[in-house]
C-alpha positions in Angstrom: -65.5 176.5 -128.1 -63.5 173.3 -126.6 -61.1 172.9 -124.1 -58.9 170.0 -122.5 -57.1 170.5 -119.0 -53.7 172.4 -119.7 -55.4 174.8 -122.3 -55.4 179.0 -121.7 -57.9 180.6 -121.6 -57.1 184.3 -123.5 -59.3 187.1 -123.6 -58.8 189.8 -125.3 -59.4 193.4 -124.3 -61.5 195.7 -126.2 -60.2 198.7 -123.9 -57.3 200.7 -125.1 -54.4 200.3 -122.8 -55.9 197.1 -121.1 -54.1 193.9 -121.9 -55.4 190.4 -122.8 -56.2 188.7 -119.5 -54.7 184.7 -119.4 -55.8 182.2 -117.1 -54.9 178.3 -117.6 -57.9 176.2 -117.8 -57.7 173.8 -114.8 -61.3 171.7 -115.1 -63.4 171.5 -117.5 -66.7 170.1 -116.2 -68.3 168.9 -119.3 -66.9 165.7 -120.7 -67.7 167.1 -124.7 -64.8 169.7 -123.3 -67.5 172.4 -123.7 -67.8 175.7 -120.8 -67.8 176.6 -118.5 -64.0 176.3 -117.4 -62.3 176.6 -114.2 -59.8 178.6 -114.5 -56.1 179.8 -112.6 -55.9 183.6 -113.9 -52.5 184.6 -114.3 -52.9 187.9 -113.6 -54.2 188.1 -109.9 -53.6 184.2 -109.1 -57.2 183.8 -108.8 -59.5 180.8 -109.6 -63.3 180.7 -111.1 -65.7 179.2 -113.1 -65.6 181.0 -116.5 -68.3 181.1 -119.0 -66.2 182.6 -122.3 -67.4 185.4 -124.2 -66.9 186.3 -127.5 -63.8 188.3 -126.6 -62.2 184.9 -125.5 -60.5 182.0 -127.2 -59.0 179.1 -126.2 -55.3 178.2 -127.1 -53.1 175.5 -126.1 -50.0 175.8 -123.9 -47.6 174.7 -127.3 -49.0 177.5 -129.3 -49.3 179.9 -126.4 -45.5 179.4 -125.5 -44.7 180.1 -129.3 -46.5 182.9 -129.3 -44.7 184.3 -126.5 -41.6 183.3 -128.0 -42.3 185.4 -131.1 -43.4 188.2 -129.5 -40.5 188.4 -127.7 -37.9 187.8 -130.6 -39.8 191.3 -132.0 -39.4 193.0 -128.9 -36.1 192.0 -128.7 -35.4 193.4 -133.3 -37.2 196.4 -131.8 -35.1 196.8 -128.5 -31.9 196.6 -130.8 -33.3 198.9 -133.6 -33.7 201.9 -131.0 -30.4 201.0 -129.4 -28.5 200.8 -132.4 -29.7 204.0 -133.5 -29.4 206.1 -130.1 -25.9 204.2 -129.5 -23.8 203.3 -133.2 -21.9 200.3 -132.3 -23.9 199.5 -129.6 -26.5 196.4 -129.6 -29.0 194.3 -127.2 -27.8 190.9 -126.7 -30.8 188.5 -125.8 -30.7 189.1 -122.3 -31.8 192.3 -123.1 -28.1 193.6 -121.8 -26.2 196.3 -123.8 -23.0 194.9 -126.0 -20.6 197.2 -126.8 -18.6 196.0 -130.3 -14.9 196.7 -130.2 -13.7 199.0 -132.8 
């Protein structure tokens, strides 16, 4: 595993209903861009040196936001799926607001 400065840090859970846990990679010590890492975890704004396991990958912050952005285009095919078939005529635009076609 390498990493550069700018690079998450993503590690997956193995626990059902726990979600991966993302921290951005702030230092990395070793100049061969080997761990450990310092890194900024998202989820409780927390810093720390990280050793990875093998539940954890390193991705960087291009792929990461492309990934986000695909996740959220199926969200949002899902979002208007159920809508369109709870409300005919009825869809999610992509703020996630209810549009109401004219008939």
């Amino acid at each position: 595993m390498h990493a550069k400065i700018g690079d998450w840090l993503v590690v997956e859970s193995s626990q059902l209903g726990h979600e991966q846990r993302r921290g951005l990679i702030v230092d990395v010590p070793a100049g061969d861009g080997s761990p450990p890492y310092r890194v900024h975890w998202l989820d409780d704004d927390h810093f720390a040196l990280v050793f990875p396991g093998p539940d954890a990958h390193v991705i960087s912050g291009d792929a990461l936001a492309e990934q986000n952005a695909r996740r959220l285009r199926e969200l949002t095919g899902i979002q208007a799926a159920i809508a369109s078939r709870a409300h005919p005529g009825q869809s999610i635009g992509e703020s996630g607001h209810t549009r109401v076609s004219p008939k």
